[in-house]
LUMSE-776379 format. One line per 8 residues: number of its first residue (from 1); their letters; for each residue x negated, y negated, z of C-alpha. Coordinates in Angstrom, 3 decimals, always signed. Example, Ala and Ser with C-alpha at 12.3 -4.5 7.8 and 13.67 -1.06 7.14 Angstrom:
// LUMSE-776379
1	AS	-12.300/+4.500/+7.800 ~ -13.670/+1.060/+7.140;
//
This chain:
// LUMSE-776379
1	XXXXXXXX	+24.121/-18.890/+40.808 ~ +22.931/-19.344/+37.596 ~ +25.176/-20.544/+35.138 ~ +25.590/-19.897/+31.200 ~ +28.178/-22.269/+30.241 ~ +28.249/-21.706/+26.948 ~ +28.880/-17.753/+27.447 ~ +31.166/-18.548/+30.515;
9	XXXXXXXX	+29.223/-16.651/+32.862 ~ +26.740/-17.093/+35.820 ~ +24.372/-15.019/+37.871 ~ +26.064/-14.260/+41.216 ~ +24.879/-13.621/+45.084 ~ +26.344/-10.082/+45.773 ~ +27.139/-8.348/+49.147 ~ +26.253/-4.699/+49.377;
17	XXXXXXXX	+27.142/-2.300/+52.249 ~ +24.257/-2.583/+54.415 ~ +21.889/+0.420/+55.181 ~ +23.076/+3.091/+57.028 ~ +26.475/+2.907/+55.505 ~ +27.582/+5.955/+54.223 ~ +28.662/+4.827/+50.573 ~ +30.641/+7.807/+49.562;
25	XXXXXXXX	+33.319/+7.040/+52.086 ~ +32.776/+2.696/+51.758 ~ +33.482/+3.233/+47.823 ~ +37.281/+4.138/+46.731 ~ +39.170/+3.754/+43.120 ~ +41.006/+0.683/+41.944 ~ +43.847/-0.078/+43.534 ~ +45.976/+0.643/+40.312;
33	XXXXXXXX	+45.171/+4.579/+40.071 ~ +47.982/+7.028/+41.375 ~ +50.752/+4.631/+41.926 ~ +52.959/+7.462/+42.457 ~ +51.144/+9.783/+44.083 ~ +51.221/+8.717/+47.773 ~ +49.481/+12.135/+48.602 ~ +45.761/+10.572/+46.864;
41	XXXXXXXX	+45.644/+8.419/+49.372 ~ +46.463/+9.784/+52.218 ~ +43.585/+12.204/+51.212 ~ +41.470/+9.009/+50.605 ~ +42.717/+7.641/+54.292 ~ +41.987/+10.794/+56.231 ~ +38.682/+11.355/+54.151 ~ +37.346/+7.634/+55.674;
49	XXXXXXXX	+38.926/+8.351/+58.961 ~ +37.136/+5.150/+61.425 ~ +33.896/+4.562/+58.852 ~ +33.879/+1.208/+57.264 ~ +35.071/+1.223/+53.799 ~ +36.383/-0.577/+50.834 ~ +39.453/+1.380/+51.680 ~ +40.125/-1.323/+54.147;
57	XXXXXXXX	+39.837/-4.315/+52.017 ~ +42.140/-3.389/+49.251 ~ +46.074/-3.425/+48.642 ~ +46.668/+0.309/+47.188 ~ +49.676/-0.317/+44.878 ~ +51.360/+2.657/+46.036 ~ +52.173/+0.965/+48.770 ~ +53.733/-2.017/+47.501;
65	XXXXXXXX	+56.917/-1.653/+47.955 ~ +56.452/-0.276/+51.888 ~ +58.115/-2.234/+54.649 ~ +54.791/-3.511/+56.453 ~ +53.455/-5.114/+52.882 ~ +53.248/-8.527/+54.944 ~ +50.776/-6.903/+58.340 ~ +48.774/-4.769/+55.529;
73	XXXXXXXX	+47.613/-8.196/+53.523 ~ +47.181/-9.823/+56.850 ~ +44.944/-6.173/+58.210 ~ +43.165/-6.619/+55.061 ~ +41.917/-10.300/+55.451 ~ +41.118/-9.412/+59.146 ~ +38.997/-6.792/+58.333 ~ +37.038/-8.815/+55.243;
81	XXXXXXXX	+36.077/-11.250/+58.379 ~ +35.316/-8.586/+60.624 ~ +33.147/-6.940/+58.163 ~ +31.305/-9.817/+57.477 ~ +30.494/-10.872/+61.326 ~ +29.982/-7.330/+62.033 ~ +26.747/-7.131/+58.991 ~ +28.257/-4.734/+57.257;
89	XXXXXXXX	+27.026/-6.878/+54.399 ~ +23.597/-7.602/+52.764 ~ +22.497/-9.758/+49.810 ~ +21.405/-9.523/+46.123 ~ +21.006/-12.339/+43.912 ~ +21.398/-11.556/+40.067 ~ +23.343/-8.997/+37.773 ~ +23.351/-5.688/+38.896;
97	XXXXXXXX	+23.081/-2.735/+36.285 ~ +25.122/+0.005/+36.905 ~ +25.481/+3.433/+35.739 ~ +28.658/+5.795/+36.435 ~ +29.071/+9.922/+34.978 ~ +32.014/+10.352/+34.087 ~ +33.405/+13.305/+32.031 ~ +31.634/+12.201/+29.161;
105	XXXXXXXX	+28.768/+11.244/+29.824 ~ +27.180/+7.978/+31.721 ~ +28.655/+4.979/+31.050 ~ +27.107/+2.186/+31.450 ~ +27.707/-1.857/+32.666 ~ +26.526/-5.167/+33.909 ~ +27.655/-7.184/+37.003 ~ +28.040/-10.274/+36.830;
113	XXXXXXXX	+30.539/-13.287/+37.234 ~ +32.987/-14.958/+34.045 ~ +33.928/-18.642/+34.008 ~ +37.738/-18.724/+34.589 ~ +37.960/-21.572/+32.882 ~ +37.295/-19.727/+29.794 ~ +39.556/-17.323/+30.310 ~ +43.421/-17.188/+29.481;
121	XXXXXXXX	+45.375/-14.357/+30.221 ~ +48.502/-16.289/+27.958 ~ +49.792/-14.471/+24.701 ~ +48.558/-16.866/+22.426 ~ +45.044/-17.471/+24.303 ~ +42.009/-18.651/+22.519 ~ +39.036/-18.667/+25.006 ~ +35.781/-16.541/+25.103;
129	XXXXXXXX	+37.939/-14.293/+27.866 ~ +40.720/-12.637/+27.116 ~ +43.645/-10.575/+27.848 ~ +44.143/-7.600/+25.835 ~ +47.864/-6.456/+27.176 ~ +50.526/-8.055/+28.359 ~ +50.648/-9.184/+32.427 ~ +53.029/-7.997/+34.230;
137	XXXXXXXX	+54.109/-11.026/+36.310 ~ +55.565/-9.630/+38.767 ~ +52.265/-7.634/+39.881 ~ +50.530/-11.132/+40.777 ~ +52.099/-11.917/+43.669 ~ +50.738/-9.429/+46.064 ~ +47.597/-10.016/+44.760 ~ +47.439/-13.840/+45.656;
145	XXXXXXXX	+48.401/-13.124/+48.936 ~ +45.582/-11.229/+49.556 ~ +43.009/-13.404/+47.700 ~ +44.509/-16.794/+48.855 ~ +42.201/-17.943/+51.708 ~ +40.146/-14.291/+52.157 ~ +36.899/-15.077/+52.340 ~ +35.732/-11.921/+49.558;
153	XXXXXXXX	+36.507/-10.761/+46.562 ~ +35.556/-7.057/+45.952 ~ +36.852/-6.156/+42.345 ~ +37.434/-3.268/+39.976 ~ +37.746/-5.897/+36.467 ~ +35.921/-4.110/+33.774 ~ +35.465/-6.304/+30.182 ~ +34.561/-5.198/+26.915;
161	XXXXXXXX	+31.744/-6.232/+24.691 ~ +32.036/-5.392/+20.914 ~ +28.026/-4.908/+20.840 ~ +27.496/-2.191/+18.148 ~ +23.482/-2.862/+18.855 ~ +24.080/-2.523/+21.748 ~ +21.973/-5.894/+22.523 ~ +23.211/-6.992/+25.882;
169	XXXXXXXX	+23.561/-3.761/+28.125 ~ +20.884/-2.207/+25.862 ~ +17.349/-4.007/+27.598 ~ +18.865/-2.899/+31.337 ~ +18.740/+0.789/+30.260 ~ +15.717/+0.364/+28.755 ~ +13.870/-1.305/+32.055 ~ +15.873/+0.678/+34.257;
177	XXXXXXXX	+13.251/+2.168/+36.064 ~ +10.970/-0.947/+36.097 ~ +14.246/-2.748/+38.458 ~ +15.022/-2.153/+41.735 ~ +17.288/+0.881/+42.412 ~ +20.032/-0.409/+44.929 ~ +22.294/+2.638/+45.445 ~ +22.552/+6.327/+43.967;
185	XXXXXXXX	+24.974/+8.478/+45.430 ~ +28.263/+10.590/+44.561 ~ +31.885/+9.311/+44.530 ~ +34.538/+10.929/+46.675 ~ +36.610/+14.023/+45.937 ~ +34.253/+15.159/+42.591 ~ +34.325/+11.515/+40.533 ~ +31.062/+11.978/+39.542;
193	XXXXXXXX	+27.598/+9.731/+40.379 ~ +27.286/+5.638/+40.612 ~ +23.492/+4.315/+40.364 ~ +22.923/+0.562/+40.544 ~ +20.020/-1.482/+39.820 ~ +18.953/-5.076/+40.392 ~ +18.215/-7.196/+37.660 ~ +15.409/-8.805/+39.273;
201	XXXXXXXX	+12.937/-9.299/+36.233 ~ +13.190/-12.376/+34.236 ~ +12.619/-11.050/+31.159 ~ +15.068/-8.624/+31.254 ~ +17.664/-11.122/+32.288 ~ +16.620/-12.853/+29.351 ~ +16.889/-10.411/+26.853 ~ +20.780/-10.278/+28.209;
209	XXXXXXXX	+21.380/-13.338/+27.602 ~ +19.705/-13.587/+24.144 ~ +21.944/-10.192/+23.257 ~ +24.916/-12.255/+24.315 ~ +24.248/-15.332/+22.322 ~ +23.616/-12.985/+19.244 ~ +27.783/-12.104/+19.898 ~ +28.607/-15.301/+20.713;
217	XXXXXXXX	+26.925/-16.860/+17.303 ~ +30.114/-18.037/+15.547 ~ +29.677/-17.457/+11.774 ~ +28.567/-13.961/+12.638 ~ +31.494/-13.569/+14.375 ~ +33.660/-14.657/+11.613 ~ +31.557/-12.371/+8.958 ~ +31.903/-9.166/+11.431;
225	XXXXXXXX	+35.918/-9.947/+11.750 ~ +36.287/-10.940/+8.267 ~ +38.132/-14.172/+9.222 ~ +38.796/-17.649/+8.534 ~ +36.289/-20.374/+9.547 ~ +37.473/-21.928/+12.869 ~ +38.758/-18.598/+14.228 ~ +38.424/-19.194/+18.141;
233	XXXXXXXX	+35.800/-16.637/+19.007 ~ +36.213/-14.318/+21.233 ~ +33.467/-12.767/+23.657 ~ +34.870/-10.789/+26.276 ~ +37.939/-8.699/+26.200 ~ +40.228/-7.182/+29.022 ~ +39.698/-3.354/+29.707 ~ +40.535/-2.444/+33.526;
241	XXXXXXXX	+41.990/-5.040/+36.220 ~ +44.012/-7.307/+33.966 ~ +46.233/-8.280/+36.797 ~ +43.518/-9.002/+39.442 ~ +41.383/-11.342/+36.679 ~ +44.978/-13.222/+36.515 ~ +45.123/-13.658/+40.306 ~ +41.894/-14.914/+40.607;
249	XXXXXXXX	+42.852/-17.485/+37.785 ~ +46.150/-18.487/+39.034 ~ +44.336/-19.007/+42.469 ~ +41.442/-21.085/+41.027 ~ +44.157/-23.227/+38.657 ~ +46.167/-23.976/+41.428 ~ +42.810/-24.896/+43.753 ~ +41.480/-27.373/+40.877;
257	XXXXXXXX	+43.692/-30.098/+42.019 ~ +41.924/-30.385/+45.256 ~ +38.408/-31.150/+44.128 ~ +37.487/-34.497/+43.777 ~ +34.498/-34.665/+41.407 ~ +33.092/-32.405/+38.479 ~ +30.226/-31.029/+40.257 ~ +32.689/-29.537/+43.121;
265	XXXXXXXX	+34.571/-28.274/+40.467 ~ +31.989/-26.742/+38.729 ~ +30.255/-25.174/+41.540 ~ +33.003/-23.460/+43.648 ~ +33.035/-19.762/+44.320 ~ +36.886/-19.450/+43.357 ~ +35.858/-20.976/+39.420 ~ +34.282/-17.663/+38.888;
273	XXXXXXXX	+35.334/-13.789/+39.454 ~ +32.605/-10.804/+39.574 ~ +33.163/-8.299/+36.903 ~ +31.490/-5.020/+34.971 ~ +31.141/-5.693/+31.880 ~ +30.929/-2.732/+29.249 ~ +30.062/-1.989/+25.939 ~ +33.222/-0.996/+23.411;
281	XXXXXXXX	+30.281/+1.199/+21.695 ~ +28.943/+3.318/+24.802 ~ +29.475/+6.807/+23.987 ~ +31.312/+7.544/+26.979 ~ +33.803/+5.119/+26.987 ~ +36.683/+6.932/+25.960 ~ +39.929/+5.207/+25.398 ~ +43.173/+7.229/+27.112;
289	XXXXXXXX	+46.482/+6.817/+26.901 ~ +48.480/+5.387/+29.587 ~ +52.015/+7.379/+29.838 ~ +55.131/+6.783/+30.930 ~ +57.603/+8.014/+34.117 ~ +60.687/+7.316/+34.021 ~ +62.829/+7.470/+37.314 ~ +66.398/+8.394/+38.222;
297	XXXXXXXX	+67.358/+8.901/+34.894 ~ +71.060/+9.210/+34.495 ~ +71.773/+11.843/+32.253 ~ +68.161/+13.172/+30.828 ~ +70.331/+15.783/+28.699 ~ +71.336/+12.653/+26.949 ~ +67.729/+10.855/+26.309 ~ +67.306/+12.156/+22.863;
305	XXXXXXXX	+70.926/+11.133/+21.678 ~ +69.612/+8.023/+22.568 ~ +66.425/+7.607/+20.772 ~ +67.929/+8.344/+17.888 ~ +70.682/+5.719/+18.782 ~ +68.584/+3.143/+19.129 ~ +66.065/+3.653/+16.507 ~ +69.369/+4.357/+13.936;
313	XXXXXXXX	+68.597/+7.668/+13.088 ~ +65.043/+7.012/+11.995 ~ +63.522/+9.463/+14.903 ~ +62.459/+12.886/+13.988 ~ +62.964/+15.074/+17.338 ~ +61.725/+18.418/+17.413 ~ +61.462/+21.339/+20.443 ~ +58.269/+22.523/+21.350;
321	XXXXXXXX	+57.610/+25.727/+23.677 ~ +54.797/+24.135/+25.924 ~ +53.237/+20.680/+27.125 ~ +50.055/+22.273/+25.379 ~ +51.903/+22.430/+21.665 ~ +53.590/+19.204/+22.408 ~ +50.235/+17.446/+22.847 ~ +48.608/+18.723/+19.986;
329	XXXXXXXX	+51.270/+17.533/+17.842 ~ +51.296/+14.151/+18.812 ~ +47.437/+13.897/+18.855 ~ +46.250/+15.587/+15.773 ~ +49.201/+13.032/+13.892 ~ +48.364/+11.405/+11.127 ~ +46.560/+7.944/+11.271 ~ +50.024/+6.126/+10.074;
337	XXXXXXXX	+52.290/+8.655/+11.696 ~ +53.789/+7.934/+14.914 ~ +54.464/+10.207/+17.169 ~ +54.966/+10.414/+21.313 ~ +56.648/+13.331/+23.358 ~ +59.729/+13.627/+26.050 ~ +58.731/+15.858/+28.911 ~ +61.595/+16.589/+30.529;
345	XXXXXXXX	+61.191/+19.507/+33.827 ~ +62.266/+22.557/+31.532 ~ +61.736/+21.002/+27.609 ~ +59.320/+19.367/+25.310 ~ +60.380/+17.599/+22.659 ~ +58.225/+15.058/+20.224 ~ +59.414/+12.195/+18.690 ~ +58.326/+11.248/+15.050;
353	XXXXXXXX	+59.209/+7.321/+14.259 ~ +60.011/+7.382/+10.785 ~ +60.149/+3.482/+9.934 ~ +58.811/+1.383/+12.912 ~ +58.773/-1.905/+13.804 ~ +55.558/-2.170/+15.691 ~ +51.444/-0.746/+14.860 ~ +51.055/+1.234/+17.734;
361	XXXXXXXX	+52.848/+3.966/+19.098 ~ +53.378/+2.292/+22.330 ~ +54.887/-0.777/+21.028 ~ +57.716/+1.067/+19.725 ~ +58.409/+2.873/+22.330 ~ +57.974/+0.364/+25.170 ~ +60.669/-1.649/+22.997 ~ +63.434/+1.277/+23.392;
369	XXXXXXXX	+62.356/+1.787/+27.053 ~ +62.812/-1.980/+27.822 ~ +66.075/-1.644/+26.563 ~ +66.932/+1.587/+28.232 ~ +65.814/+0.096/+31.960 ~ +67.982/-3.320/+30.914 ~ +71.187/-1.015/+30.533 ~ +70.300/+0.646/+33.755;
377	XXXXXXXX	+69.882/+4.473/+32.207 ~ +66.948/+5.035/+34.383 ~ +66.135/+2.960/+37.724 ~ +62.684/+2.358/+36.970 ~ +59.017/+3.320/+35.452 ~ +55.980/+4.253/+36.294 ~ +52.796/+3.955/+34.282 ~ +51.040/+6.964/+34.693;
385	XXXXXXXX	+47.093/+7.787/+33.677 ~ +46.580/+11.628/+32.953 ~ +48.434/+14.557/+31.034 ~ +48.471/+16.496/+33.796 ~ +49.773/+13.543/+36.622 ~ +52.773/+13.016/+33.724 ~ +53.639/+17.235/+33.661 ~ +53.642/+17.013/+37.690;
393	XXXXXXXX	+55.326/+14.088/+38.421 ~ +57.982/+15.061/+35.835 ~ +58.881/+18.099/+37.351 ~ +58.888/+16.581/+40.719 ~ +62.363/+15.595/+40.276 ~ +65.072/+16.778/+38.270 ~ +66.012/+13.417/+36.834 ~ +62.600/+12.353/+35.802;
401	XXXXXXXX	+61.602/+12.057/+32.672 ~ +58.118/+12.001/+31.123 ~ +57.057/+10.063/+28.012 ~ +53.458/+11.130/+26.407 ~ +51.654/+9.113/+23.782 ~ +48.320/+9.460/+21.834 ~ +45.661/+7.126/+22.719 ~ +44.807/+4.726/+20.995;
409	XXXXXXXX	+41.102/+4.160/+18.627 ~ +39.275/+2.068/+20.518 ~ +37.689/+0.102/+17.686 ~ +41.015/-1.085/+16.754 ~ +41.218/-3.247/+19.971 ~ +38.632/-6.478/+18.700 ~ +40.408/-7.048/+15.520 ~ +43.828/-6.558/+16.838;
417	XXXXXXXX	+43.624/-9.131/+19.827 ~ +41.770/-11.377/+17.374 ~ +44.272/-11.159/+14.170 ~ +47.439/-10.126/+16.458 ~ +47.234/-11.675/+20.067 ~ +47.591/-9.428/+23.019 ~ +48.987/-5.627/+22.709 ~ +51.940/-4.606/+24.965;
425	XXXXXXXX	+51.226/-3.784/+28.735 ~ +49.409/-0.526/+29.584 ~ +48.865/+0.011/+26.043 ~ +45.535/+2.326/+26.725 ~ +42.903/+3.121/+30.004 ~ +39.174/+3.543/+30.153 ~ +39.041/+7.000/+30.726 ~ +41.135/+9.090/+33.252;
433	XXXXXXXX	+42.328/+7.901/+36.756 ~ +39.192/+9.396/+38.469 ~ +37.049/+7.550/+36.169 ~ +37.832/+3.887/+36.976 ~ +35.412/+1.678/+38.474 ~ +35.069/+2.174/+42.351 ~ +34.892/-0.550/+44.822 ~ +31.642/-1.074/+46.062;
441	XXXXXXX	+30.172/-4.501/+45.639 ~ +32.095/-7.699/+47.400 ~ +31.434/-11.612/+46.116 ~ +31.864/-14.662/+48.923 ~ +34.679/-16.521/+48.110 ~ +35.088/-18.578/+50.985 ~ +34.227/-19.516/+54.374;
//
């Protein structure tokens, strides 16, 4: 591996499914994506059937709270091992460029690994990696069962670049067809097309790294930002796989204390975690909102009562006839308005805050529904990515109850980690569920 220090990254050796794999059954979505829909995944399951697959090497979160949690993470290091004895497995060494369609457009991304000692997934973090919502503590455990002593790592972290030049990612798309095209193929169940290429010019590696020094240049930084001299810089920012970047990191703290001299430290596997990285500025990252799902709710008929209890009579509710009206009038809002909808199985209602507390829309509203889940109204939530999974799942039950909020502008995200510290949990996603990163590519972690 070849190692940046000063930009926290490093070059990595990659395993790829070997030839004669048939990649649109190995490659599946994030773990994270339809954590209430069992029925995805049982599609996904019965679409692999016996073929190797990524499907087998992963923890879907649906799942999490099944009764055979403890055999799956044990099936899932089992099969990492088998895989690898087995050649399932062959090996790149360098970044890999990578494009994915999507619905709008291709977006584009580098491979490659971040230092986790610059990276802090804290509140109040100042490193060159950051979080940029809250971690949900809880959602770590599972996690570091699965990555404690498996001998891969086969993510689904993307990170953000604020690269209006679009310097770093730029000189891949440029050479693309001079590098060496490693897969092309289509994504299960309509997800659209994944194309990788090898980095495998120097040059063009080079050109990366100058793009990332030009970001990484600290009194540019500080001029871009408008901010005080000294302001910790910040490089890379959280955009999809918070909680698995904080695994690796808790595993790779807690493994420190075993190495005995600085070149150990510096040069083991579990130090570093493979990520995408993307640009902020690609035209085809769109930033959605992530919604909310609330379950068991006591007495929905008394939800809006209260709202407007907690938030003292400073929230505007009106009736809409349709999810359709309901979500143009909490997206066409105005820039300091804000403004989320109840979906409840027969009404629509939106929700105007008239003197917040908070910047974003889902700040204020998290706040009420903390408070609602402490005084046991509801028995628990659900963070839910698409307009149409939060109308379904809504109506699934009687006493669910939907929550719908705009999405948030994606330029907004730099200065407000920078200025503000980390936003609240599942504040926004990179697109909808069927556009996260798929599993494909695995990293050696151990023996």
């Amino acid at each position: 591996m070849r190692i940046y220090d000063s930009l926290a990254i490093g070059t990595p050796e990659i395993l790829l499914p070997a030839e004669g794999i048939e990649l649109r059954r190995w490659a599946v979505i994030a773990c994270d994506q339809y954590t209430s829909e069992p029925e995805y995944w049982e599609k996904v399951e019965a679409f692999v059937g016996k073929f190797p697959s990524a499907l087998n090497l992963i923890f879907p979160e649906v799942y999490l709270n099944a009764p055979d949690k403890e055999s799956r993470i044990a099936r899932i290091q089992a099969k990492m091992k088998e895989y690898l004895s087995q050649g399932i497995f062959y090996r790149v060494e360098g970044m890999i460029y990578v494009e994915r369609e999507t619905a709008h457009g291709w977006r584009k991304g580098l491979l490659f690994c971040v230092d986790l000692e610059n990276y802090d997934f804290n509140p109040k973090a100042t490193t060159l990696v950051r979080s940029t919502e809250s971690t949900i503590l809880e959602r770590i455990p599972p996690r570091r069962e699965i990555r404690e002593g498996a001998p891969l790592e086969i993510p689904h972290i993307m990170i953000l670049i604020d690269d209006p030049s679009n310097s770093v990612i730029g000189p891949a798309t440029d050479k693309k067809d001079t590098l060496k095209k490693l897969y092309d193929f289509d994504l299960m169940f309509d997800s659209g097309r994944l194309q990788g290429y090898l980095v495998n010019q120097p040059d063009v590696e080079r050109m990366i790294i100058s793009g990332l020094e030009k970001l990484a240049d600290r009194k540019k930084f500080q001029e871009k930002y408008g901010l005080l001299q000294g302001t910790p810089l910040l490089l890379f920012a959280m955009g999809d796989g918070n909680h698995s970047l904080a695994t690796a990191k808790t595993i790779w703290e807690k493994a420190k204390a075993s190495f005995k001299n600085t070149e150990a430290l510096k040069s083991s596997p579990l130090r570093y975690a493979l990520v995408e990285v993307v640009n902020l500025h690609d035209e085809s990252l769109v930033f959605e909102p992530i919604h909310r799902l609330l379950f068991e709710v006591k007495n929905p008929d008394f939800l809006e009562k209260d709202l407007r209890l907690f938030f003292s009579d400073k929230a505007e509710i009106k009736e809409h006839r349709s999810f359709e009206e309901l979500k143009q009038v909490v997206n066409t809002k105005k820039k300091a308005d804000q403004v989320a909808g109840i979906v409840l199985k027969n009404s629509f209602k939106s929700v105007r805050f008239l003197k917040p507390a908070y910047n974003l829309t889902v700040a204020t509203v998290q706040n009420f529904l903390d408070d609602y889940l402490k005084k046991g109204a509801a028995s628990g939530i659900d963070y839910v990515h698409g307009d149409e999974s939060l109308l379904n799942l809504t109506r699934k039950k009687e006493d669910n109850a939907g929550i719908y909020l705009p999405a948030m502008d994606k330029n907004e995200l730099f200065p407000t980690v920078i200025r503000d510290g980390i936003l609240p949990r599942k504040t926004f996603s990179m697109g909808e569920a069927w556009e996260k990163r798929f599993y494909l590519e695995a990293r050696r972690i151990s023996d």
